[in-house]
C-alpha positions in Angstrom: -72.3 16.8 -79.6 -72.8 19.0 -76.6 -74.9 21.5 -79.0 -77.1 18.8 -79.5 -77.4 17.9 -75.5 -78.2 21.9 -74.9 -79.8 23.7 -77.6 -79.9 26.7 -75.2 -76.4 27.4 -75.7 -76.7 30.0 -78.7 -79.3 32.0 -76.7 -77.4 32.0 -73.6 -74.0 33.3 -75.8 -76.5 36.1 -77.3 -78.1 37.3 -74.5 -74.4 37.5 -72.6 -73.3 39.6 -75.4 -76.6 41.8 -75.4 -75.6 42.0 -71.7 -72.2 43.6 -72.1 -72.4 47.3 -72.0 -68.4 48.2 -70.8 -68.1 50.4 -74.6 -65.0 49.2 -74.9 -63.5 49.4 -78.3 -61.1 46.8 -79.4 -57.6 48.9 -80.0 -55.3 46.7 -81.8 -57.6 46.5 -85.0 -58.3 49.7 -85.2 -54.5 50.3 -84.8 -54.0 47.8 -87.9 -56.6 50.0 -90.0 -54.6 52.6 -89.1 -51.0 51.3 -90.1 -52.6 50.2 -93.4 -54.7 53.4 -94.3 -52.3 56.0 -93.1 -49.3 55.7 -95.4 -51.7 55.0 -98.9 -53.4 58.5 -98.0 -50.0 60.1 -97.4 -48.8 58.1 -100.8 -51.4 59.4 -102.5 -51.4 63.2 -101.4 -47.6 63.0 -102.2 -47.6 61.3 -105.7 -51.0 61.9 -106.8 -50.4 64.0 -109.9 -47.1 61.8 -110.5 -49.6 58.6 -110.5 -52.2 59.9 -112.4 -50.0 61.3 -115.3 -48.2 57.5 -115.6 -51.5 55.5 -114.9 -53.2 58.0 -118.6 -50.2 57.2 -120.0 -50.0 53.2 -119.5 -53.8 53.4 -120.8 -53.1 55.9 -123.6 -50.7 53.0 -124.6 -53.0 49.6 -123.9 -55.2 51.9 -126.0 -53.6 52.5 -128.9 -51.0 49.7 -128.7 -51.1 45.8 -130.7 -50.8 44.2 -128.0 -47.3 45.1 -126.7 -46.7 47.8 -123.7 -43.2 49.2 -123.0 -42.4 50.6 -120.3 
């Protein structure tokens, strides 16, 4: 109801936003990224070959199966 009152409101929120010039980075998210993204690349470097040899042979097999994989 009070957006209706003051239609100013959005302006004022964007112009205080425009205003803040501190260049400080939010930490925590970019820690989360980090968590997340760190341990796939090392996963990958580690058992990349490995990975890649099972992944041709499960579609070597979807390929040329009847319907049935085994694992």
């Amino acid at each position: 109801m009070s957006q209706k009152k003051n239609p100013g409101w959005r302006r004022r929120s964007l112009r205080e936003l425009a205003s803040d010039e501190s260049g400080e980075i939010p930490v925590g998210p970019l820690l989360m990224i980090g968590l997340i993204v760190i341990p796939l690349v090392i996963g990958l470097i580690t058992f990349g070959e490995e990975l890649s040899g099972f992944l041709r042979e499960q579609w070597d097999q979807v390929g040329n199966s009847s319907g049935a994989i085994t694992f």
